[in-house]
VEXLO-161857 format. One record per residue (C-alpha): residue in one letter; x negated, y negated, z; residue number from 0. Coordinates in pm, 1 decimal. Each point is the difference from the previous one (the first is absolute). Example, Ala and Ser with C-alpha at 12.3 -4.5 7.8 and 13.67 -1.06 7.14 Angstrom:
2
[site 'A' [-1230.0 450.0 780.0] 0]
[site 'S' [-137.0 -344.0 -66.0] 1]
# end
This chain:
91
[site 'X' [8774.2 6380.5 6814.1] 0]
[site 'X' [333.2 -116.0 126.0] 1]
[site 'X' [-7.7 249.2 268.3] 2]
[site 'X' [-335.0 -179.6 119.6] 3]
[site 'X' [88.1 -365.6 -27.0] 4]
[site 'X' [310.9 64.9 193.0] 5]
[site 'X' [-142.0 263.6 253.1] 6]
[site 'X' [-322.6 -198.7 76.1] 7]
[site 'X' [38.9 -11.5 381.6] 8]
[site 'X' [-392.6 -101.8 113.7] 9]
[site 'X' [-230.5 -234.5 -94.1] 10]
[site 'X' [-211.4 129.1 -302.7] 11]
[site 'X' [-340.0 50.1 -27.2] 12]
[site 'X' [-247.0 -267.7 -163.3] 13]
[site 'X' [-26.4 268.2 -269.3] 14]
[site 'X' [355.7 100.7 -40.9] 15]
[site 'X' [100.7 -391.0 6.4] 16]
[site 'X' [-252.3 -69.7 -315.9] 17]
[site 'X' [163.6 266.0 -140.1] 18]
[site 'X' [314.1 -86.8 42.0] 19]
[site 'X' [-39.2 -333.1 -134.5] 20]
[site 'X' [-204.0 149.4 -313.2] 21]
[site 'X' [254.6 168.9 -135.1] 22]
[site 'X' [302.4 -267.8 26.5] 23]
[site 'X' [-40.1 -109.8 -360.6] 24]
[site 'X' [8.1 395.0 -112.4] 25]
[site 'X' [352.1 28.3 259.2] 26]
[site 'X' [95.8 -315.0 -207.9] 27]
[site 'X' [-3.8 136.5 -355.5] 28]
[site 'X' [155.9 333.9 118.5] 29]
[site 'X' [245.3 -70.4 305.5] 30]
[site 'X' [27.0 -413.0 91.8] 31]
[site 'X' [240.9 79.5 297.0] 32]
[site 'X' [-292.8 219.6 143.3] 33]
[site 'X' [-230.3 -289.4 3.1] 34]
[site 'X' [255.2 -179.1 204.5] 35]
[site 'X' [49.4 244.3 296.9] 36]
[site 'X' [-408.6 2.8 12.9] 37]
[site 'X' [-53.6 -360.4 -11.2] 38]
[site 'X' [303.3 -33.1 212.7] 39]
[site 'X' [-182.4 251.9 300.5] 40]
[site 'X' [-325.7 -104.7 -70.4] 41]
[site 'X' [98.5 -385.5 147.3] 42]
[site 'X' [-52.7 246.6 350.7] 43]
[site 'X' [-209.6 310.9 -88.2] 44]
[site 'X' [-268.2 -72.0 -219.4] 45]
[site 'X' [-351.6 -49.4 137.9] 46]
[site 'X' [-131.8 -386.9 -7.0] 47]
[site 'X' [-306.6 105.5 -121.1] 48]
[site 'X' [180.5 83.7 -357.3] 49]
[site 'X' [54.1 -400.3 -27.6] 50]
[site 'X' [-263.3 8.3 -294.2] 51]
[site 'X' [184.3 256.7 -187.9] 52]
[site 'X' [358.4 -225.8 50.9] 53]
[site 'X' [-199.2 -290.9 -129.1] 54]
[site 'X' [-154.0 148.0 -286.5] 55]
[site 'X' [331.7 145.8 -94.1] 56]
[site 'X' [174.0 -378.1 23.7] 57]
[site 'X' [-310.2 -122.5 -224.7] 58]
[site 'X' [154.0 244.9 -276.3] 59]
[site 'X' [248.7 -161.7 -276.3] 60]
[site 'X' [192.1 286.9 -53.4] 61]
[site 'X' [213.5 -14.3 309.0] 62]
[site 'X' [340.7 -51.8 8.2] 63]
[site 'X' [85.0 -314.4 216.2] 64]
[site 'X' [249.3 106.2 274.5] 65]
[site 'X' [-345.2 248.3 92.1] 66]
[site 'X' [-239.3 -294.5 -32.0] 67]
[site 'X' [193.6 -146.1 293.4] 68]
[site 'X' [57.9 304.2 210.5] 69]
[site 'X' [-421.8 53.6 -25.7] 70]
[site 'X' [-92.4 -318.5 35.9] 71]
[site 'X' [227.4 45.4 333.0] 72]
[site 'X' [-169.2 288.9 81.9] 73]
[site 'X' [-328.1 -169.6 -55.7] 74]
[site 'X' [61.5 -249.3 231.8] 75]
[site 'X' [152.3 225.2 295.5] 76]
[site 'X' [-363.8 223.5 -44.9] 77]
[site 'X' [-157.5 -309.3 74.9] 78]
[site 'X' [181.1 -99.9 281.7] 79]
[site 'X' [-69.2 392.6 95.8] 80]
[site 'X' [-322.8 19.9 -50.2] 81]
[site 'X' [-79.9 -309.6 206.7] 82]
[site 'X' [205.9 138.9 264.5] 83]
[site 'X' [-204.2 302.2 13.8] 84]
[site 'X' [-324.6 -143.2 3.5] 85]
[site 'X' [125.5 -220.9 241.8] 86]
[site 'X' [84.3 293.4 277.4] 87]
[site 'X' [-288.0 188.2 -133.4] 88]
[site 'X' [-180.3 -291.6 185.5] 89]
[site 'X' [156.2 45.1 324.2] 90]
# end
């Protein structure tokens, strides 16, 4: 796993990105500094249409603050994203 969050060179699929964000709290219990590198390339890689995942993960109590901010970062730039990308989607 720390092979992929530090090799993760494209943007992911919607399906890969869900399940990428899925198993954070599992990468929490076993390896936290995993979780970081992922949440860390995900701010670039991860597919805006995974917001829903991100927010149902920041609705959880069982995550550890310094990871409530980063996703509640990341929430916010697959908004800004995802309006982007309907935006040119228009043009």
């Amino acid at each position: 796993m720390t092979t992929l969050a530090t090799g993760w060179q494209q943007a992911g699929s919607e399906d890969f990105s869900r399940a990428m964000v899925r198993r954070l709290p599992e990468l929490l219990d076993k390896r936290q500094h995993v979780a970081t590198s992922l949440v860390r390339e995900a701010l670039v890689r991860i597919d805006p249409r995974a917001q829903p995942e991100v927010e149902r993960l920041l609705e959880s109590q069982f995550i550890p603050v310094w990871l409530r901010a980063a996703l509640e970062r990341l929430a916010q730039r697959m908004a800004y994203r995802h309006a982007m990308r309907l935006e040119l989607d228009q043009v």
